[in-house]
VEXVEX-80654 format. One record per residue (C-alpha): y, x, z; residue number from 1; residue in one letter. Coordinates in steps of 0.2 Angstrom, whole numbers. Each point is the difference from the previous one (the first is absolute). Last residue first. Example, Ala and Ser with C-alpha at 12.3 -4.5 7.8 and 13.67 -1.06 7.14 Angstrom:
     y     x     z  nr rest
    -5    68    36   2    S
   -17    -6     3   1    A
//
This chain:
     y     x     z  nr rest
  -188   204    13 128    X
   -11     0    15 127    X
   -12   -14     1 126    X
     5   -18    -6 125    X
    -8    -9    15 124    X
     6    12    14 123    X
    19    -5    -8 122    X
    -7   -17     1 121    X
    -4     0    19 120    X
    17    10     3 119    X
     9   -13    -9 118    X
    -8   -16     8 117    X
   -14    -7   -11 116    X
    -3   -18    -9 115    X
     2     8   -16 114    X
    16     7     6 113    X
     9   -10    13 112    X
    17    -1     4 111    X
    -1    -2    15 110    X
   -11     6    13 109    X
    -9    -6    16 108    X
   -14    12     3 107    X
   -17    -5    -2 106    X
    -7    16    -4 105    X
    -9    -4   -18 104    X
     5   -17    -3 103    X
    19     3     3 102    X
     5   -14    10 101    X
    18   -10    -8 100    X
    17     1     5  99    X
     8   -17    -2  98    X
     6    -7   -17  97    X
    20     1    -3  96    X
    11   -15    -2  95    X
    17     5     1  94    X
     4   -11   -19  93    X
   -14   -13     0  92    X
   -17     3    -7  91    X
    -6   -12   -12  90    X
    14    -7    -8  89    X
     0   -21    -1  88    X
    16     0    10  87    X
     9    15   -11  86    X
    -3   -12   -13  85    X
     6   -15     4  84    X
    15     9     8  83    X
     5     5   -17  82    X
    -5   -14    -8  81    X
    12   -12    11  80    X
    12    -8   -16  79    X
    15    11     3  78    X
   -10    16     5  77    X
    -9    -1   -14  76    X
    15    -2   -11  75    X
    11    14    11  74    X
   -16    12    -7  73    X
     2    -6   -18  72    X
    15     1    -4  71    X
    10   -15     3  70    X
    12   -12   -12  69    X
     4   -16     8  68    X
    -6   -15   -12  67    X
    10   -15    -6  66    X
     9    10   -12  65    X
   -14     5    -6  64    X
    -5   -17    -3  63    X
    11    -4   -11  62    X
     0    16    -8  61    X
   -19    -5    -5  60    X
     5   -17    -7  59    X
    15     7   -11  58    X
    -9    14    -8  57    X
   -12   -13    -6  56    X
   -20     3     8  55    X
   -10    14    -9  54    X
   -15    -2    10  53    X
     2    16     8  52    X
    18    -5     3  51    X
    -4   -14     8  50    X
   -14     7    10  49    X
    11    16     6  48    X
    13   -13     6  47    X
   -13   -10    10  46    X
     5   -19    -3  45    X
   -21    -1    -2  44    X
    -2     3    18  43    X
     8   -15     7  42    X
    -4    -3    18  41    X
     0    18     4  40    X
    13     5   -12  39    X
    12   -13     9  38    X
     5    16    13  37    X
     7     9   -15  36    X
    -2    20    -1  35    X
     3     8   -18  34    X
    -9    17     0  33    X
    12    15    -1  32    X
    -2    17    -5  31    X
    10     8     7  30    X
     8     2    20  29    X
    17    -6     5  28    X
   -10    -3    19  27    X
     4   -19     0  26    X
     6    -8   -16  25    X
   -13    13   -10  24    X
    10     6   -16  23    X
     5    -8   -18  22    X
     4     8   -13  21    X
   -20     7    -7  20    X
    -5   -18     6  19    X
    13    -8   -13  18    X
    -7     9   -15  17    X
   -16    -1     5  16    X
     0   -18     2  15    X
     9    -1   -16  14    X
   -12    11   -10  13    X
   -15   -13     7  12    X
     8   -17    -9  11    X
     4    10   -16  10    X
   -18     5    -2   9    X
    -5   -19     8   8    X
    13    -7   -14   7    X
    -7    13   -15   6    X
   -19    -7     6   5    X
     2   -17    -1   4    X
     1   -12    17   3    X
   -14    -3    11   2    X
    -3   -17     6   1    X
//
């Protein structure tokens, strides 16, 4: 139910209004994202929903003050995004691949260029 234009106008000038105050309740950092555990479950109560949708002034500081305001790194600490990702990475941080052989003298090298070690590749390219 989205409200009239002037009240979701007036609605989104508060939020900014308020997030431009207000600071990280952990680190002190800006800008702020409004972090409530109940946002999981109910998803419309988000502040930046309510106020995109022009919700009263009333209902969105309502919720706000229900909320604890985080930047964006404390929040995806707070509700597991963080590790999330650093789980799903690739490569781990200290992982390093093993030296590999070059093709032409077998030699184990690493870094490889072109599947050569460097003085295999240096032969490659010719004097400079």
């Amino acid at each position: 139910m989205p409200y009239p234009e002037e009240a979701r106008m007036l609605a989104l000038d508060h939020i900014a209004a308020i997030r431009e105050k207000t600071v990280c309740a952990h680190c002190a950092g800006q800008p702020i994202e409004w972090h409530n555990i109940e946002h999981e479950v109910k998803g419309n109560r988000r502040v930046s929903r309510l106020a995109a949708l022009g919700f009263p002034i009333h209902v969105i500081d309502k919720e706000i003050a229900s909320c604890v305001p985080l930047c964006r790194s404390c929040h995806m600490k707070e509700d597991g995004r963080t590790t999330q990702l650093q789980a799903n990475r690739p490569r781990q941080k200290g992982d390093s691949s093993p030296p590999q052989a070059c093709k032409d003298c077998g030699e184990l090298a690493k870094p490889m260029r072109r599947g050569l070690c460097r003085r295999c590749y240096d032969a490659y390219r010719g004097p400079r």
